[in-house]
N, C-alpha and C positions, 0 to 999 in steps of 0.2 A: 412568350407563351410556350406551353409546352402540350401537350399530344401526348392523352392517357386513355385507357382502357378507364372507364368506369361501370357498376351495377347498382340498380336503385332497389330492384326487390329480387327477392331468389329464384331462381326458377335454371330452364336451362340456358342452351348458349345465346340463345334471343336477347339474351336480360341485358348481353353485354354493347357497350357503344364506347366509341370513340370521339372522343371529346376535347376541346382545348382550354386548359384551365392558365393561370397567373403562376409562372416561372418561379418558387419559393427558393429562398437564400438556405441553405441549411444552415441549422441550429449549432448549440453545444453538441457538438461530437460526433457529429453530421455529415455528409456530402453528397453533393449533387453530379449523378454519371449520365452521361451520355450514352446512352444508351442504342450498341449496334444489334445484337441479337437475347433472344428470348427461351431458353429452356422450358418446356411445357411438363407439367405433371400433372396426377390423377389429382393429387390434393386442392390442387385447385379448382379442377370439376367439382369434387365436396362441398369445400369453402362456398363459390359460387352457387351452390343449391342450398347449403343449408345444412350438408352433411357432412359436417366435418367437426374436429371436438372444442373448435369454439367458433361464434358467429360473428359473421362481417357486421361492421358500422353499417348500418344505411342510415339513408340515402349516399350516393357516389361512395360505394367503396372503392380503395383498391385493389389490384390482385397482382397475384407472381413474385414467387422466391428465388429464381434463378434467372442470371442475364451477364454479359460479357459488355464494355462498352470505356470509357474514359473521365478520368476524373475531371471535373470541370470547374468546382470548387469546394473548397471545406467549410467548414465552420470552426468554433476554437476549440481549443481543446482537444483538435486532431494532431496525433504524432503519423508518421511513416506514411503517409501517402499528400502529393500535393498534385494540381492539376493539370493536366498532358497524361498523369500514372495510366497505363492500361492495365486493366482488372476486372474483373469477375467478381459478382453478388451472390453471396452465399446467406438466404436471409430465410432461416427457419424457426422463429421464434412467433411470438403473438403479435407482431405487426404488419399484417401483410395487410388489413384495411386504409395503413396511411401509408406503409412502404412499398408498397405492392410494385413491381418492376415492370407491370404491363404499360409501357408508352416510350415515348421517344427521352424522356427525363425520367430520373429518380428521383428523389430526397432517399436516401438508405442512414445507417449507423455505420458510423466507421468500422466497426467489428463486422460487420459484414462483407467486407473486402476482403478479396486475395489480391495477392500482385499477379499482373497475366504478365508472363515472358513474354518477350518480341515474338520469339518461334509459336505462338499458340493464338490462331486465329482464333477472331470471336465467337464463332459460331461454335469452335471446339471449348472455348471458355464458357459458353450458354450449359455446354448438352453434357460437360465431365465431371464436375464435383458434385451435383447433390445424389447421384446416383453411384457413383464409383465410391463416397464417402460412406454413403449406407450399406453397400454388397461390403468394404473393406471390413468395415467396426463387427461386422454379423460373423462374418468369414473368419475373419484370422484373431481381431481382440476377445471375441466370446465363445466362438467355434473353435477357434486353435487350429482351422485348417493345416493341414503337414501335408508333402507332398506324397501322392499315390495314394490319400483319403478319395472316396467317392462324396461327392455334394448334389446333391435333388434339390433343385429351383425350381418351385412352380414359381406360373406366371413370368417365363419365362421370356417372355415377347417382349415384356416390359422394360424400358431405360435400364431398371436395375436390375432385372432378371440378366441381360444382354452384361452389363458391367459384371455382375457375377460370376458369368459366365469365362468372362476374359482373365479375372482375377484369381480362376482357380487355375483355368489353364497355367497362367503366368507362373504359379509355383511348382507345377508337376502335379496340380490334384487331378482329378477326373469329374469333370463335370455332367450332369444329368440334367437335360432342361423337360420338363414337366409342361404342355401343352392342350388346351382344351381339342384342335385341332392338328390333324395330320396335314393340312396343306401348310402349316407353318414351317415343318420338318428342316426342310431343307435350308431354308432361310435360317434357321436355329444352328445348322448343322456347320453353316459360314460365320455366323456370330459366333462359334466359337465351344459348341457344345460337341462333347465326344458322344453321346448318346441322347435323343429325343424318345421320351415318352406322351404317345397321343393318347390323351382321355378317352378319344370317342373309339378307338379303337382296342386300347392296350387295356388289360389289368393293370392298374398303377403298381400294389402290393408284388404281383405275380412278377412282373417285367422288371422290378428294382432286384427281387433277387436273381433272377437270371442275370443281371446286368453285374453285379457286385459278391456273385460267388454265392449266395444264399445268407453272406454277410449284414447286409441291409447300410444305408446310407451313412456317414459319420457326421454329416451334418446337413440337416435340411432346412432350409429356407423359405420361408410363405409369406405371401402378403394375403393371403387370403381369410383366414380363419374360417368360423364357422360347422358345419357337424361333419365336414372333410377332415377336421382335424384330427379325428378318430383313426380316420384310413390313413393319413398320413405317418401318423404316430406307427405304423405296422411296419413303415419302410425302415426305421431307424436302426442303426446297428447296437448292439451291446455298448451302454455306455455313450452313446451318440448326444448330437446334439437337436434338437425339436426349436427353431429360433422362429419365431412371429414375428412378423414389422410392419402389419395391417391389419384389416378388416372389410376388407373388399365387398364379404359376405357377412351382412349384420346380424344374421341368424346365431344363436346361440353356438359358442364353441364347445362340447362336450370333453372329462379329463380324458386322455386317451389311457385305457387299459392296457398302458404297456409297461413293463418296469424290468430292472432301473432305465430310466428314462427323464432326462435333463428337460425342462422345456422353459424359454426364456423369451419374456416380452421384449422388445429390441424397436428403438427407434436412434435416426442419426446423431439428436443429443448426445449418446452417449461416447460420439469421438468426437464433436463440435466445441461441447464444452469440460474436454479434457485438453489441456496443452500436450499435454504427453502421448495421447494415442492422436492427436489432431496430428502433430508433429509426427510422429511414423507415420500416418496419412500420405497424409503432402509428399513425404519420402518415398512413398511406396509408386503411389501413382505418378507423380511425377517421371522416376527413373522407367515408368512403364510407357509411358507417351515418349520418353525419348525416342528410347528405343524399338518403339515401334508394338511393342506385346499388348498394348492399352491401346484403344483408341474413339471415342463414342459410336457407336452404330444411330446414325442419323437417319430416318425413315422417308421423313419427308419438311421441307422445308415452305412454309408460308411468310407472307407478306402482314404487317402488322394492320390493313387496313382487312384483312380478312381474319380475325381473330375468333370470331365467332365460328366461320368454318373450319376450323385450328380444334378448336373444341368440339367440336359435331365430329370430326375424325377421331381424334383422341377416344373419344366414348361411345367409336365404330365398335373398338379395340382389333381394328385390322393391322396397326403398326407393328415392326419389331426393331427396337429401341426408341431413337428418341424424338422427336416431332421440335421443330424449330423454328422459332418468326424472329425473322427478319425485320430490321428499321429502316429504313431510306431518311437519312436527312440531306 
């Protein structure tokens, strides 16, 4: 038997239980992990409500795209990974109703695996790739970040605001974390940001150009969208980049009256299902954890029988980075 997170109707983190279902063989192309820790993201508060841009199975969906843990077995038609493998679940496609990573077992697709080095504990295998993956592809394959370019992340608190943040440092950019509140400042300031803009306090517009010479940002970052996008759009440099990779805010996003003016809908597909920029990926961050320049900012870590208060934090939105549950077998 195995020990899964299930939800029968949408709602919020109520809906969720913990359940013990029939231990399934994975299929054609399939495998079954062991599962030690759990990477949390917003997406999944969506999914589980209903708001997200496609709808869970019910009754008993599952949830969770990200998890760190040990292969336990295949099904056929698996090449490069066999059972004992330690690795990390990287599962961002339209199956997270039967894939879903929340429990102590998976069933995943084998494409969904990385290999986890000895050197990379699970819980850094949970909380590094769907957020370091997405800040990489936005940053450097679409943005072109160069080193001593300014970048403006809002939502900056967030897993991937936090990887972004490390990910410009790491080349010499200068990074700008964008923050609803000033008590986050300083926490921002250790994750890795050369400069914190508070909402409640700062002119966003006014404080980018003092901050970048009157230049304006070379590449900005949102997951928010919405009729911010307009103000956003003011921070951009000549020629810059305007990247979106949410919708946090469902409100209409208005064109911004700024030109020229790049602005690009951006999600992690587009280095997941490229080998070529997946493979600079992997390269990039990798050599960054070695060495130390990378490394997940973990907020706070639960236990998998508390999943539901896991979720009730997450959509505190008091974290800054990534929120992680733990398995015990």
């Amino acid at each position: 038997m195995a020990n899964v997170v299930v939800f029968d109707e949408l709602g919020g983190p109520e809906v969720l239980r913990l359940t013990e279902v029939p231990l399934p063989e994975p299929g054609e192309g399939e495998a079954r992990v062991r599962v030690e820790a759990i990477g949390l993201n917003r997406a999944e508060a969506l999914f589980r409500a209903g708001g997200y841009y496609y709808q869970p199975t019910l009754p008993a969906s599952r949830l969770g795209s990200e998890a760190a843990g040990v292969v336990e077995a295949v099904g056929p038609g698996v090449e490069g990974f066999a059972p004992g493998d330690a690795v990390s679940v990287l599962s961002v496609g339209m199956g997270m109703s039967r894939h879903g990573v929340y429990g102590d077992r998976a069933v995943v697709t084998a494409d969904t695996l990385l290999p986890r080095p000895e050197w990379m504990d699970a819980r850094t295998g949970a909380a590094i790739w769907l957020s370091h993956l997405t800040a990489y592809g936005a940053l450097f394959e679409v943005g072109r970040l160069q080193p001593g370019d300014h970048v403006l992340v809002t939502a900056a608190s967030s897993s991937v605001g936090t990887a972004a943040l490390q990910l410009a440092r790491q080349i010499g950019a200068v990074p700008i974390a964008v923050t609803r509140t000033a008590a986050k400042a300083d926490r921002l300031l250790r994750a890795g940001a050369a400069h914190v803009v508070a909402t409640d306090r700062d002119d966003l517009a006014e404080r980018v150009r003092e901050i970048t010479g009157g230049e304006g940002a070379r590449v900005v970052f949102d997951p928010v969208g919405g009729p911010g996008l307009a103000d956003l759009a003011r921070t951009v440099a000549e020629d810059g980049a305007l990247i979106v990779y949410g919708w946090l805010d469902p409100r209409p996003a208005p064109l911004p009256m700024t030109w020229p003016l790049n602005v690009h809908g951006y999600g992690v597909h587009h280095v997941t299902r490229d080998a070529g920029r997946m493979r600079r990926a992997r390269a990039f961050i990798t050599a960054g954890l070695r060495t130390g320049a990378l490394t997940p900012v973990i907020d706070r870590t639960f236990d998998l029988a508390d999943i539901a208060e896991a979720h009730r934090y997450m959509e505190a939105d008091g974290q800054v980075g990534k929120i992680v549950v733990t398995v015990r077998h």
